[in-house]
N, C-alpha and C positions, 0 to 999 in steps of 0.2 A: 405446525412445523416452524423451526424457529429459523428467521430469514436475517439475521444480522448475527456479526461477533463484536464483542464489546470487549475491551480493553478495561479491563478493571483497575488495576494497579499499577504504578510505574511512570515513567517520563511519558511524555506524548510520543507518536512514533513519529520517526526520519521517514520521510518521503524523498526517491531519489528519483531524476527523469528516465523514465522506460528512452533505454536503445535501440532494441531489439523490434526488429519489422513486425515479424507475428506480430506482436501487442499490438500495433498499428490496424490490422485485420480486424480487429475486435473493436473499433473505434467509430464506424460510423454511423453519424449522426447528426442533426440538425444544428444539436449544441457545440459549443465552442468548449472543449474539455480537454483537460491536461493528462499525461499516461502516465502513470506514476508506478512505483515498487516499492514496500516497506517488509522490513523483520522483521519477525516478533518471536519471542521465546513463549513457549508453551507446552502446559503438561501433554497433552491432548491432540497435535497435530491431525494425527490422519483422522482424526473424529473432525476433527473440523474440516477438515477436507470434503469428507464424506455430508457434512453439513450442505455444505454449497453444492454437491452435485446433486443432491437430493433436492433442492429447492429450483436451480437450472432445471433440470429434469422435470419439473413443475411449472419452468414458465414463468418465478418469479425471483425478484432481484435478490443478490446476498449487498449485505450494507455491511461496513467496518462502522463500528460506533464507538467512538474516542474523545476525549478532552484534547482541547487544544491548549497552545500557552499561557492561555489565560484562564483555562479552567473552566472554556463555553463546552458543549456536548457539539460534534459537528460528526457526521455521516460522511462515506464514501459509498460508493458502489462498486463491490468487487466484481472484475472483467476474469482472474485467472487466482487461483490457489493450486499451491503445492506443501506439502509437508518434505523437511529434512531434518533425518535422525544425526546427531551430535555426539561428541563424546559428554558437553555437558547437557543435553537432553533434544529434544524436538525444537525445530523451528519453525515458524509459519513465513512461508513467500508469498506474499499478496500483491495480485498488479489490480490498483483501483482507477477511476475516473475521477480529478479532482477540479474543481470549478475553478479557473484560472483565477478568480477576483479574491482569492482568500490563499491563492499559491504565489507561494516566495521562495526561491530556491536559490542558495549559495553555490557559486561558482568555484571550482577549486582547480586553478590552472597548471598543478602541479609542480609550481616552483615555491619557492622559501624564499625570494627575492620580493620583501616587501617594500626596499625603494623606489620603484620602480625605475632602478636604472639599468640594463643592459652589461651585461660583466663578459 
């Protein structure tokens, strides 16, 4: 049974920070881990879906396996998938586990006000 999805082609994925309580549910643990969501476009969604409940249902981890920006191989651990159909095709929702010492995440305070002065 195959226990990872790799990311073959393409930019590295966006990693955004999980909001959402649920995902929190799914979190504990001894390690200090980050909750994270990433897209991904694919032919195959609900196969890969079905990937990961088959491996859950077994008891053993799903891993997202991807290059990073520099073109290392680095692993997640998938906590939730979901598949959604597109008008331009499938997309994969992944909430993974990411080791806080290799997460960096951009802030986006919602304004356009890059002086920082007050208007």
């Amino acid at each position: 049974m195959e226990t990872q999805i790799t990311i073959i082609e393409g930019p590295p994925p966006v990693f955004e920070p999980v909001q959402d309580s649920w995902v929190f549910s799914l979190t504990e643990s001894s390690e200090p881990l980050v909750n994270a969501v990433t897209k991904l476009r694919t032919f195959n969604g609900p196969e890969l879906v079905e990937r990961c409940y088959r491996a859950w249902r077994s008891h053993q981890t799903m891993q997202l396996l991807y290059k990073n920006e520099m073109g290392l191989e680095q692993e997640a651990p998938i906590q939730a998938a979901r598949a959604v159909d597109t008008e331009d095709g499938h997309v994969l929702h992944l909430w993974v586990y990411l080791d806080p010492a290799i997460v960096e995440f951009e802030i986006d305070r919602g304004d356009d006000n890059d002086d920082g002065l007050e208007h």
